[in-house]
GUVEXLO-769372 format. One record per residue: x, y, z of N, C-alpha, C in turn. Coordinates in steps of 0.1 Angstrom, whole numbers. Each point is the difference from the previous one (the first is absolute). Layout:
<rokol <X; Y; Z>; <X; Y; Z>; <X; Y; Z>>
...
This chain:
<rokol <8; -12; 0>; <-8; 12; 0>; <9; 13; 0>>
<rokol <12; 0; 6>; <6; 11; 6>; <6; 7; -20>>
<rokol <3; -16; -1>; <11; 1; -14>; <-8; 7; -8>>
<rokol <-15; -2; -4>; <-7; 4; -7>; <-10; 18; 0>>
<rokol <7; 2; 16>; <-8; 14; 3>; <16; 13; -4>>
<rokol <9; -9; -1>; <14; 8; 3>; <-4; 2; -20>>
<rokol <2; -6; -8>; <-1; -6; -16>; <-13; 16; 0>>
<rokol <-11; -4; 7>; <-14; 10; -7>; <8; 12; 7>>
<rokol <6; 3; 12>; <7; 15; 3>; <8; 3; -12>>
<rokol <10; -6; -8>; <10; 2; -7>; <-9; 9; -13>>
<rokol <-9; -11; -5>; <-9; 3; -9>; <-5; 13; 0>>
<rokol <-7; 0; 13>; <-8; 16; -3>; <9; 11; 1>>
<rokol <15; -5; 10>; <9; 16; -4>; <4; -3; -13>>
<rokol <2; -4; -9>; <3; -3; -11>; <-13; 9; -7>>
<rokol <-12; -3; -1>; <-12; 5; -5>; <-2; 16; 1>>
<rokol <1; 4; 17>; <0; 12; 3>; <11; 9; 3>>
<rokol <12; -5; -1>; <9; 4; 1>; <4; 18; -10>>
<rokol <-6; 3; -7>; <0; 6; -12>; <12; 0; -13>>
<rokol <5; -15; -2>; <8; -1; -6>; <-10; -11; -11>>
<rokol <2; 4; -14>; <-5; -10; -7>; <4; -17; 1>>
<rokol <-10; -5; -1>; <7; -12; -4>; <-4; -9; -11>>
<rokol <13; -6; -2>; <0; -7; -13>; <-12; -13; -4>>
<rokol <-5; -1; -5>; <-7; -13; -4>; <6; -11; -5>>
<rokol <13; 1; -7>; <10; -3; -2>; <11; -14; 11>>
<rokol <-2; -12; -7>; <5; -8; 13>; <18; 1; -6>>
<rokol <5; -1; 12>; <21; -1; -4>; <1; -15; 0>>
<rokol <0; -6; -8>; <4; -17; 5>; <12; -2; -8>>
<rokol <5; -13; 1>; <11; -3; -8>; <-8; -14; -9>>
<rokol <12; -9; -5>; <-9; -7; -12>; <-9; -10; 13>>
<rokol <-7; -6; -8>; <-10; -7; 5>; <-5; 6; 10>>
<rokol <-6; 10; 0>; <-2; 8; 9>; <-3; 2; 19>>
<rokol <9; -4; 2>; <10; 0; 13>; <14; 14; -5>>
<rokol <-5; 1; 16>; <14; 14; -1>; <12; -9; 10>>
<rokol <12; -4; -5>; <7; -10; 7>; <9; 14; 5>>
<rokol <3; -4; 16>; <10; 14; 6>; <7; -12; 7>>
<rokol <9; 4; -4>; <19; -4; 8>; <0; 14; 13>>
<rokol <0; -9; 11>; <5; 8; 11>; <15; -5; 11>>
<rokol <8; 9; -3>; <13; -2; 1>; <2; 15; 11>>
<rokol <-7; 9; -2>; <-1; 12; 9>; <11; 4; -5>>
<rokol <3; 13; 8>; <16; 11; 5>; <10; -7; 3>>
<rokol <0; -6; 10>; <11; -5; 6>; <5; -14; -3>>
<rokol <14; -5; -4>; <1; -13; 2>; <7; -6; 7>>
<rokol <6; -13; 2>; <11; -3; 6>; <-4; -2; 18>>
<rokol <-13; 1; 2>; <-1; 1; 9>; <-12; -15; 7>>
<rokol <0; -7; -7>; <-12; -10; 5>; <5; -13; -11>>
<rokol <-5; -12; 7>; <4; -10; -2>; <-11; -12; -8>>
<rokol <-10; 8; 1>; <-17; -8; -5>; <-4; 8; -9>>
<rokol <-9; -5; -9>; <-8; 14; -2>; <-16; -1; 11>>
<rokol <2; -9; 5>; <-12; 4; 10>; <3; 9; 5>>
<rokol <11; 9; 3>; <2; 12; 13>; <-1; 12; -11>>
<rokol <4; 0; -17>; <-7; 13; -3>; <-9; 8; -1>>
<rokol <-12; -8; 6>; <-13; 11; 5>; <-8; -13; 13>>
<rokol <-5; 9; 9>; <-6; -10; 6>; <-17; -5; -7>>
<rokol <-4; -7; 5>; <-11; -8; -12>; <-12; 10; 3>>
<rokol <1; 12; 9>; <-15; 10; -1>; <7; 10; -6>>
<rokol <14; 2; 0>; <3; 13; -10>; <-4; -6; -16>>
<rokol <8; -12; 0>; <-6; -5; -13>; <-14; 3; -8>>
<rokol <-10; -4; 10>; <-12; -5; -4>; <-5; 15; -3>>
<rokol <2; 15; 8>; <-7; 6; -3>; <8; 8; -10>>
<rokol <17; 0; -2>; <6; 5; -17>; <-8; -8; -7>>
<rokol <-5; -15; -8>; <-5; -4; -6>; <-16; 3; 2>>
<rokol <-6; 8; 6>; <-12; 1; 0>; <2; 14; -10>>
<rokol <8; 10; 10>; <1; 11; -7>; <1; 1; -13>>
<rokol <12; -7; -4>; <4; -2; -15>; <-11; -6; -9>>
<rokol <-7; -10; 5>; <-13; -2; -7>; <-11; 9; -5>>
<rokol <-2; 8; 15>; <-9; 12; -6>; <3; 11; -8>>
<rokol <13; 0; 0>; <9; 12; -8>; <-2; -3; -13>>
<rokol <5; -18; -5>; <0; -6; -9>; <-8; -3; -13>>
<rokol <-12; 2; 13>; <-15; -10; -5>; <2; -12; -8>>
<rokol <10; -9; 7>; <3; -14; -6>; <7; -7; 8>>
<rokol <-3; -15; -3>; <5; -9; 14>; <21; 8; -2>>
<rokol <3; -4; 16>; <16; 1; 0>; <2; -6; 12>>
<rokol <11; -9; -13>; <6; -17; 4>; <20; 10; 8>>
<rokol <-1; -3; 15>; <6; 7; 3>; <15; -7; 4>>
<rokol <13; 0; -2>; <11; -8; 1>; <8; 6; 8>>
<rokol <3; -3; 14>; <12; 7; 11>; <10; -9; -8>>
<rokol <11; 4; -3>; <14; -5; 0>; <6; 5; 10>>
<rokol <12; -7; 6>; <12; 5; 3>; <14; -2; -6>>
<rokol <2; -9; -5>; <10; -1; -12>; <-1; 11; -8>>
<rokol <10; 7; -1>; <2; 9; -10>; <5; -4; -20>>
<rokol <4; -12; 6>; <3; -6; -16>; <-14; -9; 2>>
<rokol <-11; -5; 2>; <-9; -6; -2>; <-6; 13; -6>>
<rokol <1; 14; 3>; <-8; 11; -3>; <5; 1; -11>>
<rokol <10; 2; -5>; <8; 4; -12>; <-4; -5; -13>>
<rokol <-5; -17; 7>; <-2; -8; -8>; <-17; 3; -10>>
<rokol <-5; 4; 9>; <-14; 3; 0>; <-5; 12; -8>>
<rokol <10; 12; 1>; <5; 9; -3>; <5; -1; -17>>
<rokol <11; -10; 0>; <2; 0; -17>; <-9; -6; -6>>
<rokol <-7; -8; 8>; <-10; -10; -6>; <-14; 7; -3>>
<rokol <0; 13; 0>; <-14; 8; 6>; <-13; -6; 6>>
<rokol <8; -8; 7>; <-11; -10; 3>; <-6; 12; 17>>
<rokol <0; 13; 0>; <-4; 9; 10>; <-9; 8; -10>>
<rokol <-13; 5; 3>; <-1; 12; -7>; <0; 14; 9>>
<rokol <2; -1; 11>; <4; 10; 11>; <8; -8; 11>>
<rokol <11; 10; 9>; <7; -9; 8>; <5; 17; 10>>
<rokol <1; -4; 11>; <6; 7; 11>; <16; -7; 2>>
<rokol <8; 10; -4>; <15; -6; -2>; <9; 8; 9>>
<rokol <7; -1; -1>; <14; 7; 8>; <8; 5; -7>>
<rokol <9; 5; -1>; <11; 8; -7>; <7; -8; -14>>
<rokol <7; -11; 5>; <7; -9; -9>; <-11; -2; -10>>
<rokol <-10; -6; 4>; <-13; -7; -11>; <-3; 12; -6>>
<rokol <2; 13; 5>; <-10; 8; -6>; <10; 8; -9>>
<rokol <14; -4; -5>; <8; 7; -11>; <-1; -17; -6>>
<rokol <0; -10; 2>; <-3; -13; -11>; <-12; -2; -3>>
<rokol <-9; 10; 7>; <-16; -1; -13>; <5; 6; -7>>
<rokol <4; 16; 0>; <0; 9; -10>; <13; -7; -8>>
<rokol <2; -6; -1>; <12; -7; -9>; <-6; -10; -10>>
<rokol <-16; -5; 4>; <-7; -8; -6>; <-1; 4; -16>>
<rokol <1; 8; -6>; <-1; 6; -13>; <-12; 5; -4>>
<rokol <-2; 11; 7>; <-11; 5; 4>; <-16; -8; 8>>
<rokol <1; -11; 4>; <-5; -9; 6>; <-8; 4; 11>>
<rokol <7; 8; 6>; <-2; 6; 16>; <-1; 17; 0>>
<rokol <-11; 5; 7>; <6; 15; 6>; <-5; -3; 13>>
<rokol <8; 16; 3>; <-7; 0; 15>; <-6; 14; 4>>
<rokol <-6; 0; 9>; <-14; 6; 1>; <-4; 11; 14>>
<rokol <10; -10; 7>; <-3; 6; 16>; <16; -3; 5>>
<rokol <1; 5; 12>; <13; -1; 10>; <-6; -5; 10>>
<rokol <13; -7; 6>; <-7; -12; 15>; <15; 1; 5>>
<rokol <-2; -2; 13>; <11; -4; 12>; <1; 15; 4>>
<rokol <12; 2; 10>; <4; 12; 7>; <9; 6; 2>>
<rokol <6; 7; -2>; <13; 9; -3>; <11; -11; 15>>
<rokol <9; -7; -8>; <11; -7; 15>; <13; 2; -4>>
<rokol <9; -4; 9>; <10; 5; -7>; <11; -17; -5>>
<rokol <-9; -5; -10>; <2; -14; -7>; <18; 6; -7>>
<rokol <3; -10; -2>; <17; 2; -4>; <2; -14; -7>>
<rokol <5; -7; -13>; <7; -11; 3>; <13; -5; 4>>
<rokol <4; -8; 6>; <13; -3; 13>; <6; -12; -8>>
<rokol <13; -3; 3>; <-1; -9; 5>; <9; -1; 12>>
<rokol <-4; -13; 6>; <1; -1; 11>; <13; -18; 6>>
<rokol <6; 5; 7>; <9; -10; 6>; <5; 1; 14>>
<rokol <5; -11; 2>; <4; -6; 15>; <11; 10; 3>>
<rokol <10; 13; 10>; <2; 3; 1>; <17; -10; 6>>
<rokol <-4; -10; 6>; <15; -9; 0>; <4; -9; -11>>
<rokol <-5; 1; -14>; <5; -1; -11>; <12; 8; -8>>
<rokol <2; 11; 5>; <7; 7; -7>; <-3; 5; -14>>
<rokol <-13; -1; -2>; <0; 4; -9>; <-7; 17; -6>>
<rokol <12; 10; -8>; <-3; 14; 3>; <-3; 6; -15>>
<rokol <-4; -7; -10>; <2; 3; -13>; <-10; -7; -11>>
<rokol <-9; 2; -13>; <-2; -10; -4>; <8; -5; -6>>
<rokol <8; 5; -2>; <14; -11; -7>; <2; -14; 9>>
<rokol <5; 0; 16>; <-1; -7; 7>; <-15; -12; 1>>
<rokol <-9; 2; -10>; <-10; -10; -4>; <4; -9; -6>>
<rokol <15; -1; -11>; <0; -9; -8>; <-3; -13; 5>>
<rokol <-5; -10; -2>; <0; -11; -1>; <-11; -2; 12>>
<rokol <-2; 7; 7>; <-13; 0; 9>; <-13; -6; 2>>
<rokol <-9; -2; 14>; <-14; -6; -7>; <-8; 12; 3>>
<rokol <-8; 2; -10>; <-10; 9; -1>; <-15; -4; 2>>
<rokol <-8; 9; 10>; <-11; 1; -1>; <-8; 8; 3>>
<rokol <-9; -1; -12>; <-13; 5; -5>; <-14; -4; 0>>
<rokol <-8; 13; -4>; <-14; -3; 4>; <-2; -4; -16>>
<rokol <-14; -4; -4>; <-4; -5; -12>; <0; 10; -10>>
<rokol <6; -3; -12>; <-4; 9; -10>; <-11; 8; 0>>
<rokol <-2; 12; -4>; <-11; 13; 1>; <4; 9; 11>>
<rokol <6; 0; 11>; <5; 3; 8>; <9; 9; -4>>
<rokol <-5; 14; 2>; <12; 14; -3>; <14; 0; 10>>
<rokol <-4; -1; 12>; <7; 5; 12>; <12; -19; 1>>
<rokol <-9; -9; 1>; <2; -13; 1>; <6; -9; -11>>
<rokol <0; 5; -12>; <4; -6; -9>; <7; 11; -12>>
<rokol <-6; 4; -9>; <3; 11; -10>; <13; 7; 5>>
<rokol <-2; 7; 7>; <13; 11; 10>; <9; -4; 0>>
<rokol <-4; -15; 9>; <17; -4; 7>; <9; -8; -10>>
<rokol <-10; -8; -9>; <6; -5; -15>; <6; 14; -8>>
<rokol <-4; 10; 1>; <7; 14; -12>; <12; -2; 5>>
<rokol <2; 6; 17>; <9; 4; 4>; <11; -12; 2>>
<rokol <-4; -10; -4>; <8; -13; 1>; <8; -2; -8>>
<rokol <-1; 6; -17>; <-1; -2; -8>; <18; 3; -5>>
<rokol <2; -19; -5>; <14; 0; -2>; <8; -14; 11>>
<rokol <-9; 0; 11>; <5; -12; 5>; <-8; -12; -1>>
<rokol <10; -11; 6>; <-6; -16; 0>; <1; -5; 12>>
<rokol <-10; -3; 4>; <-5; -5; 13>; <-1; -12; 0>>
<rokol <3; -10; 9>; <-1; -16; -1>; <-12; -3; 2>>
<rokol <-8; 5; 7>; <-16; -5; 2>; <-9; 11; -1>>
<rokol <-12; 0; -3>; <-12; 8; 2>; <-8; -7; 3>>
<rokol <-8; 7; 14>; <-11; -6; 5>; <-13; 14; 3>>
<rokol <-12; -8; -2>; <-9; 12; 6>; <-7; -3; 13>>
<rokol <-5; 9; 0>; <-10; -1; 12>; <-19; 9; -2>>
<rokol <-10; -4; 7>; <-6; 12; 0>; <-4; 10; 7>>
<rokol <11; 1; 4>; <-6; 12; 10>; <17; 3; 8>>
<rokol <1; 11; 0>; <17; 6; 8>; <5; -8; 14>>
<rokol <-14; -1; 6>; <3; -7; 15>; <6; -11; -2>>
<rokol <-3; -8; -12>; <5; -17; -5>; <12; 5; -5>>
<rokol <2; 10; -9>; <14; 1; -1>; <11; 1; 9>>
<rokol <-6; 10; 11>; <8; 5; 12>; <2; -16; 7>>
<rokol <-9; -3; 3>; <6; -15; 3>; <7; -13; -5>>
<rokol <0; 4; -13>; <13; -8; -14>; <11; 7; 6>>
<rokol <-3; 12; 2>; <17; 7; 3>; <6; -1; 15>>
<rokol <-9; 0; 8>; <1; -4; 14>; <9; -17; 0>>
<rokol <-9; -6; -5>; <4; -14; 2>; <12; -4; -11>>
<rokol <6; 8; -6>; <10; 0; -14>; <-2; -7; -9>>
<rokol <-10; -3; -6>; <-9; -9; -9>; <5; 12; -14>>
<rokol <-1; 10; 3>; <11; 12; -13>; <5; 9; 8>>
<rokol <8; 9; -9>; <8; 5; 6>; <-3; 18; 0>>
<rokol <-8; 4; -9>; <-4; 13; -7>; <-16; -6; -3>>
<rokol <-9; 12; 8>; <-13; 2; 0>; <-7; 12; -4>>
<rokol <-9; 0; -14>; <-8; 16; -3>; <-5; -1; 12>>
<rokol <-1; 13; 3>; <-9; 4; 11>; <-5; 18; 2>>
<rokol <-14; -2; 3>; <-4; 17; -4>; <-1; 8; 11>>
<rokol <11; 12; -4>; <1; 7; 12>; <-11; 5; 10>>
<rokol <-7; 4; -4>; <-18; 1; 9>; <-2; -9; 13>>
<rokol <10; -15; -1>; <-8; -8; 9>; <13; -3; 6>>
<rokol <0; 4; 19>; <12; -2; 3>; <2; -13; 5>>
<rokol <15; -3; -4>; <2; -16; 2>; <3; -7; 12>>
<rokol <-3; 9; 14>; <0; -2; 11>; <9; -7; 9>>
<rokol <11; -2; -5>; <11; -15; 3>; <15; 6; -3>>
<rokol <6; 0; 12>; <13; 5; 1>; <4; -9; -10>>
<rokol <17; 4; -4>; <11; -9; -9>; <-7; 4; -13>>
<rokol <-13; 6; -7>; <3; 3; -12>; <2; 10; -7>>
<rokol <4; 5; -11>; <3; 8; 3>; <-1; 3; -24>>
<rokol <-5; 18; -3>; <-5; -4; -12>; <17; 6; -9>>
<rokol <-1; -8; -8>; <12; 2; -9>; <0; 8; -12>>
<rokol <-15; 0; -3>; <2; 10; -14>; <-21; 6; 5>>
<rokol <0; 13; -10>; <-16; 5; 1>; <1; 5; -11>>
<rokol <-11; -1; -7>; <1; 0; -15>; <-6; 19; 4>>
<rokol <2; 8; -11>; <0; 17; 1>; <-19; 0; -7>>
<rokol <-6; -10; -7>; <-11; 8; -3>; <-9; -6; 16>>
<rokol <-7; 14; -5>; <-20; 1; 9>; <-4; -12; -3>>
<rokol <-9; -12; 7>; <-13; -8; 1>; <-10; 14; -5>>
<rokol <-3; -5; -12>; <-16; 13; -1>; <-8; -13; 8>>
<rokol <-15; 9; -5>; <-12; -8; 10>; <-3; -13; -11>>
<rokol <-9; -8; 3>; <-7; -10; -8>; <-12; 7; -7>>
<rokol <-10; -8; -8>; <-9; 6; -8>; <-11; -12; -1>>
<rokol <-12; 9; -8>; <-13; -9; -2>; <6; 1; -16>>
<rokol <-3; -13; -1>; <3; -1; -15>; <-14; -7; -15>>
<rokol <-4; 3; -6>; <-8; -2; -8>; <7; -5; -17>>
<rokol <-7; -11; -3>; <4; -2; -10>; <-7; 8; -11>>
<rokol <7; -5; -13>; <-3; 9; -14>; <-13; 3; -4>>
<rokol <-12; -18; -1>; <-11; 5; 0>; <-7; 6; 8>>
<rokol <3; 2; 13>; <-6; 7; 13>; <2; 17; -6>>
<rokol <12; 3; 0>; <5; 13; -4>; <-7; 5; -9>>
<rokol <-1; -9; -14>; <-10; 7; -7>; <-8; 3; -6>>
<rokol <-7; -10; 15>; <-15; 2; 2>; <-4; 12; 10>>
<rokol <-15; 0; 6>; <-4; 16; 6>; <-2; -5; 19>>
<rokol <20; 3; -2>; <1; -8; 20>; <0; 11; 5>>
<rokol <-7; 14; -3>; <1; 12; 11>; <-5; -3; 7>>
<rokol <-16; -2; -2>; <-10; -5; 8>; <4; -9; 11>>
<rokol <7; -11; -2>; <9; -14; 10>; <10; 11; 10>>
<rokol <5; 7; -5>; <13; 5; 7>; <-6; 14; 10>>
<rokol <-14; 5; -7>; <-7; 8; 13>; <-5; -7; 11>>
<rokol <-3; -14; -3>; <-10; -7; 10>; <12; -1; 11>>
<rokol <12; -6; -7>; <11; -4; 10>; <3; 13; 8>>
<rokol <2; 10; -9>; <1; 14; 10>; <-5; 6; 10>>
<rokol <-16; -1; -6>; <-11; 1; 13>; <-1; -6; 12>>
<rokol <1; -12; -5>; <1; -12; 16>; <13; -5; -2>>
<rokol <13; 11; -1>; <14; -3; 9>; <2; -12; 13>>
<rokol <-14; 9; 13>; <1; -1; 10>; <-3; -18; 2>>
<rokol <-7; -4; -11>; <-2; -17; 1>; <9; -6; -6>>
<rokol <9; 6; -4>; <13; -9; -6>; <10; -5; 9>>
<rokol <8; -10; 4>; <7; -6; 8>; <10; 16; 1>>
<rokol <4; 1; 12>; <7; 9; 5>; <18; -3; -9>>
<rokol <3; -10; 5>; <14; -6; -3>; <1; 3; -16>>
<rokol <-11; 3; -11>; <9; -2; -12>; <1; 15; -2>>
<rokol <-5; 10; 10>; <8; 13; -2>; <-7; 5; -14>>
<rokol <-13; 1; -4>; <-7; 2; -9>; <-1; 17; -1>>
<rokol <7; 4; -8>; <1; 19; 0>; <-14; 7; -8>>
<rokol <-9; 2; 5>; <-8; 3; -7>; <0; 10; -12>>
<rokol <-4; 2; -11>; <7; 9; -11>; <9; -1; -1>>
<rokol <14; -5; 1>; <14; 2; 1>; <8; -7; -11>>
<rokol <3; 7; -9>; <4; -8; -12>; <17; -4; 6>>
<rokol <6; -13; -5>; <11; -5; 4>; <7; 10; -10>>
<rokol <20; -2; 5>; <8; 10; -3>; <6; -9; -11>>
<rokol <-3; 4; -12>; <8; -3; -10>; <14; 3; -5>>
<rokol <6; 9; 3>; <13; 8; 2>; <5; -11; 13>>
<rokol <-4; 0; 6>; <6; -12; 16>; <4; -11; -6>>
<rokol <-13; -7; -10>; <4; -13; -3>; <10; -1; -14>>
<rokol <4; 14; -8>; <10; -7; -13>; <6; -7; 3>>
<rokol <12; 5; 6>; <13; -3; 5>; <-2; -17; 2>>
<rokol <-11; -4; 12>; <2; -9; 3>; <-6; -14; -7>>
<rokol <-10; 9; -6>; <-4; -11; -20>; <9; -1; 0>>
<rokol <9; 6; -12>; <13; 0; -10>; <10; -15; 14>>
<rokol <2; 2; 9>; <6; -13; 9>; <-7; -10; -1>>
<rokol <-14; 2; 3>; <-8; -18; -1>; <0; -3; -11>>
<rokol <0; 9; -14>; <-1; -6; -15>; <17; -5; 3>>
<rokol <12; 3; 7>; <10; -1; -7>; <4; -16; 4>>
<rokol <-3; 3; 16>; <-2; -16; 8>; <-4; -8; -3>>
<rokol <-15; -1; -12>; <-10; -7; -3>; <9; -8; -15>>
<rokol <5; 11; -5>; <5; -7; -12>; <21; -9; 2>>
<rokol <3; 2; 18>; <9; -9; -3>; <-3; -11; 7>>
<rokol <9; -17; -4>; <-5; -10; 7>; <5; -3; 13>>
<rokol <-13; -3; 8>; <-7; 3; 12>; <8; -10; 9>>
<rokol <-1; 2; 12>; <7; -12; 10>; <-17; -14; 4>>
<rokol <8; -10; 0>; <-6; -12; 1>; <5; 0; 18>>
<rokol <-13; -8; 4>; <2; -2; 18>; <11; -11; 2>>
<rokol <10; 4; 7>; <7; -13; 7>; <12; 4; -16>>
<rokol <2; 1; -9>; <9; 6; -14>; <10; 8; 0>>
<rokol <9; -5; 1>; <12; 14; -3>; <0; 9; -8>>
<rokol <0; 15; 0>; <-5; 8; -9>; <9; 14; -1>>
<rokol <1; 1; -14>; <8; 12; -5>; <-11; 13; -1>>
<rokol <6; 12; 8>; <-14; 8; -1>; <7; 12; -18>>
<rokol <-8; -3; -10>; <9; 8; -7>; <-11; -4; -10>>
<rokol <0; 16; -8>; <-14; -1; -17>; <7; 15; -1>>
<rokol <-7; 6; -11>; <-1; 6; -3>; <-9; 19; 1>>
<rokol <5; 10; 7>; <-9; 10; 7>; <1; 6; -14>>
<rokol <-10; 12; 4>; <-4; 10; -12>; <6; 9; 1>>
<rokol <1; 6; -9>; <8; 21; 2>; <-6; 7; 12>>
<rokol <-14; 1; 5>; <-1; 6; 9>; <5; -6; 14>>
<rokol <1; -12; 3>; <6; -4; 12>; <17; -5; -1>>
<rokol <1; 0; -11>; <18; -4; 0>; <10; -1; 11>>
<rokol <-4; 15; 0>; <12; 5; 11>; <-4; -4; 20>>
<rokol <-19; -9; 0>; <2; 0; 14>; <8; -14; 1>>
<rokol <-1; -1; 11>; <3; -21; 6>; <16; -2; 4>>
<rokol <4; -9; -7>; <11; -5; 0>; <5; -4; 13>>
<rokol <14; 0; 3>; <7; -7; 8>; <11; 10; 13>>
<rokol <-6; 12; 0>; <5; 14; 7>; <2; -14; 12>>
C-alpha cells in the first residue's frame, strides 16, 4: 500500500508541478530501460549487494520508472571491468558511473554522453602505495615487482597507476576489489606495490606512498546512451531533478549540473591510451608499455 501511495505522490507532483510533461516513454530496446549502477565511488565494497541498500534500490527504480514511463530492469555492479564490459557491449542504456567508466563511455564512439554530475568534491589522488621496510623510493625501484590492482575501468585503481608505470616489467599482477583487499595483499606481502586512492586513508603504520600521480579525480556522471540522447530525455532528466530528494544520497546526484568536460580530456586521451596497449593477465608477468598520444606524451614515465 505504502509503495503505491508514495508512486500516486510522485505522479501528481509530476502533473501539478508546472512543468510539462512528456507523453513520451524513454525506454531502451525491448522496451525496458536497462541502468548499470556502479555509483561515484569505487574501490570501496566487496558485493554488489552493499552498492545500494534494497529500499534505496526499490525506490531509484520506482522513480526511474515514473520518470521513464517503462519497465527498468535495474543492475548494481561492483566490478568495474564487469561494468566496462557492459559498457562496450551497450548492453546499459543509462548507468550511474564513477570517473574511470565515465571517460571509457565517452570513448565508446559516440555510444555514450553524459548528462548529470554525481559524487562530491574529495581530495581522490592516484598513489601508489608500498611497505616502508622495503626500501623501496622510486618507480624505477618496481622493476621486477608484484603489482596490485583493482579491475579494469578503474581510473584511480587501474588506468593511473598503469600510465605512470609505464616502461616497467613486473613479475606478477594481481587484482583485488576493493583497496582494503589490496592493502591486505600488501600487508601480508602477497605484492609488493599497491594502487591506492589518496581520499581513503590507509590507517596502518609501515606504509608509506611512493609516487601520486599530479592530475584531479573529476566527479562521476549519469550517463545516457545514443538512442536515449536522441530522443526527448528533458522530460526524464526534470523528473530526476524535481525528486533529487528520493534519490539515494551516496550517488551524489547534482541536480541540473552538467559534468566537467574540460576535467575529463586529459584523462580520456590516458584510458584511450591504456585501453589500446596489452593489458596485464592475473597472476602474469607483465610489461607496462603501448603507445601514448601527443597530448599525453610527456606525462608518466619512470621520474
Amino acid at each position: 500500500m505504502k509503495r503505491w501511495l508514495w508512486l500516486l505522490a510522485l505522479l501528481l507532483t509530476s502533473a501539478c508541478g508546472g512543468v510539462p510533461r512528456s507523453d513520451v516513454s524513454l525506454c531502451g530496446s525491448g522496451g525496458r530501460l536497462r541502468v548499470g549502477l556502479v555509483g561515484a565511488e569505487e574501490g570501496q565494497l566487496e558485493s554488489a549487494a552493499g552498492v545500494l541498500a534494497d529500499r534505496e534500490q526499490f525506490r531509484l527504480r520506482e522513480l526511474l520508472t515514473v520518470a521513464s514511463r517503462c519497465e527498468v530492469q535495474l543492475e548494481p555492479v561492483v566490478s568495474p571491468e564487469q561494468a566496462r564490459l557492459r559498457l562496450k557491449n551497450g548492453g546499459w542504456d543509462l548507468a550511474f558511473l564513477p570517473p574511470g567508466l565515465t571517460a571509457y563511455a565517452l570513448e565508446q564512439n559516440g555510444g555514450y554522453g553524459v548528462v548529470r554530475q554525481l559524487g562530491r568534491r574529495g581530495n581522490s589522488k592516484s598513489q601508489l602505495l608500498v611497505k616502508a621496510s622495503r626500501g623501496l623510493t622510486s618507480r624505477a625501484d618496481l622493476r621486477g615487482q608484484r603489482l596490485g590492482l583493482l579491475p579494469r575501468g578503474s581510473l584511480s585503481g587501474f588506468y593511473l597507476p598503469l600510465f605512470n608505470l609505464h616502461g616497467l616489467r613486473f613479475s606478477e599482477v594481481h587484482y583485488a576489489l576493493s583497496y582494503a583487499r589490496l592493502r591486505e595483499m600488501l600487508h601480508d606481502e602477497k605484492v609488493d606495490v599497491i594502487a591506492w586512492d589518496g581520499a581513503i586513508p590507509h590507517g596502518m603504520d609501515g606504509f608509506e606512498v611512493l609516487h601520486e600521480d599530479s592530475h584531479l579525480i573529476p566527479l562521476g556522471a549519469l550517463a545516457l546512451s545514443q538512442p536515449l540522447l536522441q530522443a526527448d530525455h528533458q522530460p526524464f532528466l526534470r523528473q530526476l531533478d524535481e525528486n533529487v530528494t528520493q534519490l539515494p544520497r551516496s550517488l551524489g546526484y547534482a541536480s541540473g549540473v552538467l559534468p566537467e568536460p574540460y576535467a575529463l580530456k586529459e584523462l580520456r586521451a590516458i584510458v584511450a591510451a591504456v585501453e589500446g596497449w596489452s593489458l596485464p593477465q592475473g597472476g602474469q608477468a607483465y610489461t607496462v608499455y603501448g603507445a601514448k598520444s601527443a597530448t599525453i606524451a610527456g606525462q608518466g614515465g619512470n621520474r
